[in-house]
MARTIDREN-86186 format. One record per residue (C-alpha): residue number from 1; residue in three letters; x negated, y negated, z. Coordinates in pm, 1 decimal. Each point is the difference from the previous one (the first is absolute). Example, Ala and Ser with C-alpha at 12.3 -4.5 7.8 and 13.67 -1.06 7.14 Angstrom:
<recs>
<rec><n>1</n><res>ALA</res><east>-1230.0</east><north>450.0</north><up>780.0</up></rec>
<rec><n>2</n><res>SER</res><east>-137.0</east><north>-344.0</north><up>-66.0</up></rec>
</recs>
This chain:
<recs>
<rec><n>1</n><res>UNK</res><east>-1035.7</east><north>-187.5</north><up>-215.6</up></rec>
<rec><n>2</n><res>UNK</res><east>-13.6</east><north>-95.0</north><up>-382.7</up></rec>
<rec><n>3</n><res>UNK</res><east>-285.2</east><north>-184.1</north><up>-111.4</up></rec>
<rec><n>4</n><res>UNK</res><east>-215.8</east><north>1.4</north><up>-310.8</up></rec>
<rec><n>5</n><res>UNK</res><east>-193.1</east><north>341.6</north><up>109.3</up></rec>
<rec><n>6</n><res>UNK</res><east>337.5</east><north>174.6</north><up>121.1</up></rec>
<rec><n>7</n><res>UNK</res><east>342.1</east><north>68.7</north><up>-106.2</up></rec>
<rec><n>8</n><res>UNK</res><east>271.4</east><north>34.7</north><up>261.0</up></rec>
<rec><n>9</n><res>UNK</res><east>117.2</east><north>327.5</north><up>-215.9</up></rec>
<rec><n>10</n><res>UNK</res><east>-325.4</east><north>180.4</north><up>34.8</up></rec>
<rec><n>11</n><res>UNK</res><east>-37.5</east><north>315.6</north><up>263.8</up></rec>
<rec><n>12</n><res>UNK</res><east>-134.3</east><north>342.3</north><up>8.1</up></rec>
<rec><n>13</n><res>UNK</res><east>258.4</east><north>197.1</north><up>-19.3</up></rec>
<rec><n>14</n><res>UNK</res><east>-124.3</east><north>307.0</north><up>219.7</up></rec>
<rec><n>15</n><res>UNK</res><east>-24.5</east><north>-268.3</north><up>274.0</up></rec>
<rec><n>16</n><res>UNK</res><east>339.9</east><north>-97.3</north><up>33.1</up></rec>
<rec><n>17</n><res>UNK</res><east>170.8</east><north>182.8</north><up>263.8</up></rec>
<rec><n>18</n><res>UNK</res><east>327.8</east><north>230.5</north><up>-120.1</up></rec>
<rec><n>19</n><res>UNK</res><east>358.9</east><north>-222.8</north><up>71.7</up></rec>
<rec><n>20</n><res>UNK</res><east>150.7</east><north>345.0</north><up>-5.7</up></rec>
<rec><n>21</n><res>UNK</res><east>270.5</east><north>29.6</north><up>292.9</up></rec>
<rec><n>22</n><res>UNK</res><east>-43.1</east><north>-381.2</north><up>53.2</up></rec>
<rec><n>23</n><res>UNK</res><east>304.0</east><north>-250.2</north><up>33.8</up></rec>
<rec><n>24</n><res>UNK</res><east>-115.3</east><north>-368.4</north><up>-131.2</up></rec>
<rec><n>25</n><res>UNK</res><east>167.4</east><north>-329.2</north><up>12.7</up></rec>
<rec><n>26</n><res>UNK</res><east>-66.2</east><north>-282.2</north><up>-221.8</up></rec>
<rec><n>27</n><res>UNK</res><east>128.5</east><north>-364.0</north><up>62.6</up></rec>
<rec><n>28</n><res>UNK</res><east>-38.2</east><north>-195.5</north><up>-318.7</up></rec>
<rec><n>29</n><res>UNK</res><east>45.5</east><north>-344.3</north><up>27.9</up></rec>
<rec><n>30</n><res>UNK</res><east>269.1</east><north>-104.4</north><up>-342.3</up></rec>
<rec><n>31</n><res>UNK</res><east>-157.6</east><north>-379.8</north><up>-13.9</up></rec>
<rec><n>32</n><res>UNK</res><east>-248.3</east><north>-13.4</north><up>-307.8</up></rec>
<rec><n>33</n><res>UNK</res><east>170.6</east><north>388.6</north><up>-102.1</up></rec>
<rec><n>34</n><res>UNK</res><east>-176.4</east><north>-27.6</north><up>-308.7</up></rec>
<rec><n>35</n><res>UNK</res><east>-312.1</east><north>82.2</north><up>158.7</up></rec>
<rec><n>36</n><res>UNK</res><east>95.4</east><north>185.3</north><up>285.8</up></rec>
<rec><n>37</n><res>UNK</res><east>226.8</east><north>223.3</north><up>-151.7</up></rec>
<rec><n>38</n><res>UNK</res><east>-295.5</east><north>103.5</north><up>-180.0</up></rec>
<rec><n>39</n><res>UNK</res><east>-170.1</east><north>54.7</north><up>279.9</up></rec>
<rec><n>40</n><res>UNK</res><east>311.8</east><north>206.4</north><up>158.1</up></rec>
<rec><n>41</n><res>UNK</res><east>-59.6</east><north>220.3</north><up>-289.0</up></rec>
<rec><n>42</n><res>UNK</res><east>-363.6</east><north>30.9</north><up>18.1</up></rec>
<rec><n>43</n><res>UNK</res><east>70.3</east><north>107.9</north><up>330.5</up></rec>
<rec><n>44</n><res>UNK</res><east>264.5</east><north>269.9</north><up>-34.4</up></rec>
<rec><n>45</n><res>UNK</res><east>-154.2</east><north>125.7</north><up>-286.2</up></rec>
<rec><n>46</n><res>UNK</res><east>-312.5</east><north>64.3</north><up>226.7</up></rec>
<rec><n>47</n><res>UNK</res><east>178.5</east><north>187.2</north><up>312.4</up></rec>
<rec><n>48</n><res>UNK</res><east>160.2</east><north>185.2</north><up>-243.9</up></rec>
<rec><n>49</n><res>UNK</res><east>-312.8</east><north>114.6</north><up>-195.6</up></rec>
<rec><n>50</n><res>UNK</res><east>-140.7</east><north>91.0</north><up>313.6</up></rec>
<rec><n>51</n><res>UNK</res><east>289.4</east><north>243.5</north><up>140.9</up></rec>
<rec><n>52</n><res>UNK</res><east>239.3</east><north>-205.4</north><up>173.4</up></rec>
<rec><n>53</n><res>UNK</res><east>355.1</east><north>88.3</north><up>-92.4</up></rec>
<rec><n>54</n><res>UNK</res><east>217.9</east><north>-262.0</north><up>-189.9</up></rec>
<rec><n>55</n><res>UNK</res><east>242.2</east><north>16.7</north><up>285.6</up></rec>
<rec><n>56</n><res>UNK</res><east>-239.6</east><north>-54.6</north><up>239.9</up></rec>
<rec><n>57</n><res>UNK</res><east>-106.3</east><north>-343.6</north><up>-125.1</up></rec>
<rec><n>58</n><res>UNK</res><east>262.4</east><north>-272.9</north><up>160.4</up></rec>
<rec><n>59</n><res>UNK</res><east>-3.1</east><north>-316.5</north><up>-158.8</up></rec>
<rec><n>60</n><res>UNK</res><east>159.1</east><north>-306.4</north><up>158.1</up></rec>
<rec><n>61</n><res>UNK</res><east>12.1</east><north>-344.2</north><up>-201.8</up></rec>
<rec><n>62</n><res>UNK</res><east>-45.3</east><north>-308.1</north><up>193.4</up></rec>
<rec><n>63</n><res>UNK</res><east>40.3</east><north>-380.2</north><up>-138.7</up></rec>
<rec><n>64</n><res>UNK</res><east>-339.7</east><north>-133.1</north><up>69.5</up></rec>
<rec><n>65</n><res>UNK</res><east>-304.4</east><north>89.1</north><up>94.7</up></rec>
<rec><n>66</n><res>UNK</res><east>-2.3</east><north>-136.4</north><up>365.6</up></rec>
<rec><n>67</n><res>UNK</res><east>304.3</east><north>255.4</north><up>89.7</up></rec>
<rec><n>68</n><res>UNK</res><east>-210.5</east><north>295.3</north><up>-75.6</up></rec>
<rec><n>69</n><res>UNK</res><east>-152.6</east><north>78.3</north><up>349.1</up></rec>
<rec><n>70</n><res>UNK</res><east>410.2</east><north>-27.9</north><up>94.1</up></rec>
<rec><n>71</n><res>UNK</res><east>48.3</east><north>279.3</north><up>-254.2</up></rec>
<rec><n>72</n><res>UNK</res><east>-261.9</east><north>175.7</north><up>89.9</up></rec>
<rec><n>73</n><res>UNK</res><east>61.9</east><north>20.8</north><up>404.7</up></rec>
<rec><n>74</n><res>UNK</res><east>375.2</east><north>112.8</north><up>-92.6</up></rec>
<rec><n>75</n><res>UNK</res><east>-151.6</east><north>295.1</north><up>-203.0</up></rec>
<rec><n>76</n><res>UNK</res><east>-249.6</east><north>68.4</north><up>293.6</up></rec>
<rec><n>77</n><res>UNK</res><east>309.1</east><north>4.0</north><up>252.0</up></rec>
<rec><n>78</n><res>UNK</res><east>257.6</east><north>131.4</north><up>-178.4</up></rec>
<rec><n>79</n><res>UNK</res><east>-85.4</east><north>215.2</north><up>-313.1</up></rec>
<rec><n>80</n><res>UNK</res><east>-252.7</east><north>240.7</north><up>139.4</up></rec>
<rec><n>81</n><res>UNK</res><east>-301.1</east><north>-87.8</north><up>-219.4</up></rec>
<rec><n>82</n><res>UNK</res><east>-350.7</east><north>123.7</north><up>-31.0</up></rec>
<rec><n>83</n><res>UNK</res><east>-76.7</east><north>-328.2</north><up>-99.0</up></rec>
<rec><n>84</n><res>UNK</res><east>61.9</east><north>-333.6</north><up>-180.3</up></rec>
<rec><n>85</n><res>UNK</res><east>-101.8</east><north>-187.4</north><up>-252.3</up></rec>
<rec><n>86</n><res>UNK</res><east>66.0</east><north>-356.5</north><up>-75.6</up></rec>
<rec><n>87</n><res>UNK</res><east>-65.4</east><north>-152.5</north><up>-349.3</up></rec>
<rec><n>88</n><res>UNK</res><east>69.5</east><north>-353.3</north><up>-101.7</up></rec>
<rec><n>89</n><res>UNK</res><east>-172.6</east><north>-300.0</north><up>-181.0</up></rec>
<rec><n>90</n><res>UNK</res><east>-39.8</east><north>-339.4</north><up>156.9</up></rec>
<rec><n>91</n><res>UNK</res><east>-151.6</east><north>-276.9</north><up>-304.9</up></rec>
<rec><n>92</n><res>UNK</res><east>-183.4</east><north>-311.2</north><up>148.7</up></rec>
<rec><n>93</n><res>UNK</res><east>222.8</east><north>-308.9</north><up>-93.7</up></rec>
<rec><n>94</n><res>UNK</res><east>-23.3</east><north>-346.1</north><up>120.5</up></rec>
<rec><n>95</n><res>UNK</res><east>143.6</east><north>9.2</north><up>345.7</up></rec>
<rec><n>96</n><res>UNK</res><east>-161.7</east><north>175.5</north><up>301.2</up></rec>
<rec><n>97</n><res>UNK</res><east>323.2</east><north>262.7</north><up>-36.4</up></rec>
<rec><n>98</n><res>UNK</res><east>-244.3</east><north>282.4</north><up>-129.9</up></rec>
<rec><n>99</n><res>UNK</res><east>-261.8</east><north>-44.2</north><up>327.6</up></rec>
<rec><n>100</n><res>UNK</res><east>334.3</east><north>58.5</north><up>216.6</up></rec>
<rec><n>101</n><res>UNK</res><east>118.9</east><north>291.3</north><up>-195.9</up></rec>
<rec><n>102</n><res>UNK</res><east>-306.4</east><north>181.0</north><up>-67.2</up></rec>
<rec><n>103</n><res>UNK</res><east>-150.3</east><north>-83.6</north><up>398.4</up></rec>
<rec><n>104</n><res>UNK</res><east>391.3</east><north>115.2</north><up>82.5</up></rec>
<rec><n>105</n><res>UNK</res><east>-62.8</east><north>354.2</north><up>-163.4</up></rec>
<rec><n>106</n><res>UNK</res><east>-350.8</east><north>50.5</north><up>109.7</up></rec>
<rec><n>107</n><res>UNK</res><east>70.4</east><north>-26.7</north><up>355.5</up></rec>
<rec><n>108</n><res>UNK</res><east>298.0</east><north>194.0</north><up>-10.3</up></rec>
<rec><n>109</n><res>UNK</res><east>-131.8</east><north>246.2</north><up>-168.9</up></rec>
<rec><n>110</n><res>UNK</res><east>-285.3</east><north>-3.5</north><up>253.2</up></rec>
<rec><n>111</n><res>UNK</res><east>288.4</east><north>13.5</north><up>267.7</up></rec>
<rec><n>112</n><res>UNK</res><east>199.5</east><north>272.0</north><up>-124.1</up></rec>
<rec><n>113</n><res>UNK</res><east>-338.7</east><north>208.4</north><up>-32.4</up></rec>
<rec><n>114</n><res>UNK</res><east>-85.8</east><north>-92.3</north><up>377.8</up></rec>
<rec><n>115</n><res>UNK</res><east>311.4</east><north>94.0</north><up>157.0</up></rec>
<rec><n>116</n><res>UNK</res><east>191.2</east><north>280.9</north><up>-198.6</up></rec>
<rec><n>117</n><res>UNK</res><east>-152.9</east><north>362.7</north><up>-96.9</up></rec>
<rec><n>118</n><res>UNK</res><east>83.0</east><north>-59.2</north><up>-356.3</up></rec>
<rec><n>119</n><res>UNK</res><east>-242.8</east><north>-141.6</north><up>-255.2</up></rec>
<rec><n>120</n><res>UNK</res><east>80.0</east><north>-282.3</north><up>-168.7</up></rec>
<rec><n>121</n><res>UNK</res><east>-161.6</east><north>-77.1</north><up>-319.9</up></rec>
<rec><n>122</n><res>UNK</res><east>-79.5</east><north>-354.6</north><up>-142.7</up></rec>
<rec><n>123</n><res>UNK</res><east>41.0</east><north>-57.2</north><up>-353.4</up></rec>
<rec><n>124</n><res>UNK</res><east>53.0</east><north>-275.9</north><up>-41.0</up></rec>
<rec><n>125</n><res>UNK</res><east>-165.7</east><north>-237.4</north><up>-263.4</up></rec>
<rec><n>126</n><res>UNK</res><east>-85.7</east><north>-343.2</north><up>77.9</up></rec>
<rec><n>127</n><res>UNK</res><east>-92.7</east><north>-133.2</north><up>-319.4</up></rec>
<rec><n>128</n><res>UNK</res><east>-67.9</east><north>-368.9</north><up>-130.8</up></rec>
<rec><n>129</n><res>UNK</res><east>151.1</east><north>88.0</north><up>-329.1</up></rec>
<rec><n>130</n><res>UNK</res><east>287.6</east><north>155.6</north><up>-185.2</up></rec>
<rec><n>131</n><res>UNK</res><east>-307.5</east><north>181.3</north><up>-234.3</up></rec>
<rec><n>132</n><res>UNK</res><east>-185.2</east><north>118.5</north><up>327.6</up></rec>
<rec><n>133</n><res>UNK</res><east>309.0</east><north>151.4</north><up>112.9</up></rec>
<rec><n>134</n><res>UNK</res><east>52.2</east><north>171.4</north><up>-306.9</up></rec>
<rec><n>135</n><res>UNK</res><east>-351.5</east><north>107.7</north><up>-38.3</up></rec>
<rec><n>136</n><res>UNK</res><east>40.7</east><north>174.8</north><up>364.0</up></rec>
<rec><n>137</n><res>UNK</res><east>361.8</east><north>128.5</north><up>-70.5</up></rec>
<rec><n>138</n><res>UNK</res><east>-89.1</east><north>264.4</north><up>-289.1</up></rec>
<rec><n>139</n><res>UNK</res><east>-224.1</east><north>-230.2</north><up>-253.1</up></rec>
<rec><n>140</n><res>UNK</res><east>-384.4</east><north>-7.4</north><up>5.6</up></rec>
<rec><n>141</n><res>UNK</res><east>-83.1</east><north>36.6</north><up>391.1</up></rec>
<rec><n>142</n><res>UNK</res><east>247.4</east><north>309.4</north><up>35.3</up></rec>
<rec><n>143</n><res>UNK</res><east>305.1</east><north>-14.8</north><up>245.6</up></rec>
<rec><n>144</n><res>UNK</res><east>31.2</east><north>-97.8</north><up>352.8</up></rec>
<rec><n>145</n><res>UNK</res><east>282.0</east><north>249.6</north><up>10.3</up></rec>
<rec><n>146</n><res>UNK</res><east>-285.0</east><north>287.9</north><up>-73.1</up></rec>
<rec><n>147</n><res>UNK</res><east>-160.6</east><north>-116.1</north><up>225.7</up></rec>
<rec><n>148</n><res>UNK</res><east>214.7</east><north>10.1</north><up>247.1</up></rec>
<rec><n>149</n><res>UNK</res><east>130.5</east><north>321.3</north><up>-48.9</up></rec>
<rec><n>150</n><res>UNK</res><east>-366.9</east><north>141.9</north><up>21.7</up></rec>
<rec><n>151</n><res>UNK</res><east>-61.4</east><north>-192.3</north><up>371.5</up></rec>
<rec><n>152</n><res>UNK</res><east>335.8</east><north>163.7</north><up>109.2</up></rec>
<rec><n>153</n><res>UNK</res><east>-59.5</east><north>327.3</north><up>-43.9</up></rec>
<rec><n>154</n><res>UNK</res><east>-374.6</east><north>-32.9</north><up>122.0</up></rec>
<rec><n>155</n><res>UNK</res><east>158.1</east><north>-156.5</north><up>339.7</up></rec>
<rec><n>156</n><res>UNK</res><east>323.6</east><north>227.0</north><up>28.2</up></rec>
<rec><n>157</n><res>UNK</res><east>-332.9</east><north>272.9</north><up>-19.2</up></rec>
<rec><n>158</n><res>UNK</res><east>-176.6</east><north>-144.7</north><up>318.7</up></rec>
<rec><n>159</n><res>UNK</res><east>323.4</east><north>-41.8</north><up>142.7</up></rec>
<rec><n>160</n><res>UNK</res><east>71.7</east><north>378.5</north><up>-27.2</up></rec>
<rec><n>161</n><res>UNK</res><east>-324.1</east><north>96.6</north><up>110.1</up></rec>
<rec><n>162</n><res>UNK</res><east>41.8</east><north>-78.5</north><up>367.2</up></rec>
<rec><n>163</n><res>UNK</res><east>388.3</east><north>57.8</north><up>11.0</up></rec>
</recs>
């Protein structure tokens, strides 16, 4: 979590488990892309880094954020991931339309987690501003997408322990 002590983009390295041998899917929602393909790339650039293959790392696009847990549970069922990862950006406006979406994505998340052997990630920033967004997406808190990355390889670790 980014606040003013912490930056999303900050981990000790030796910590993070190796992604070597791993197969990851990322949903990445293409509503506000300015931000989240930032994060898609903070991300990728992260597996990478830490040993999973380039060809290992599917990446589906969806419209908005509220079909990512959709994207996700087809990669769980039908594209034999280690995980998943889900990365979008939902911006408070006027209507109630960003309580839907972002309660939506939390509990589905939560779902898919419950009920399928595959760990699904949540990154996905809820923000009350275009400049929060962008501070989380690669500016002054880090990237959400780091993030991310980091939690999946540190759950696709526990996962493999007691395989």
């Amino acid at each position: 979590m980014a606040t003013e002590l912490s930056n999303l983009s900050s981990y000790d390295s030796a910590a993070v488990p190796s992604g070597e041998g791993k197969r990851v899917g990322i949903v990445v929602s293409d509503w506000n892309s300015s931000v989240t393909g930032k994060l898609l790339q903070g991300a990728y650039d992260t597996l990478v880094k830490f040993g999973v293959k380039e060809e290992d790392i599917i990446i589906e696009h969806v419209p908005g954020s509220f079909e990512l847990t959709y994207g996700a549970k087809v990669l769980i069922e039908r594209a034999s991931v280690d995980c998943v990862i889900i990365l979008g950006c939902v911006i408070q406006g006027e209507t109630p339309h960003f309580t839907f979406v972002c309660e939506s994505v939390t509990q589905g998340t939560t779902q898919l987690n419950l009920t399928h052997d595959v760990p699904v990630i949540f990154g996905l920033l809820t923000t009350n501003t275009l400049d929060q967004a962008k501070a989380r997406s690669g500016g002054r808190h880090g990237n959400k997408g780091d993030e991310a990355a980091i939690t999946a390889l540190k759950m696709v670790a526990i996962q493999s322990k007691y395989k």
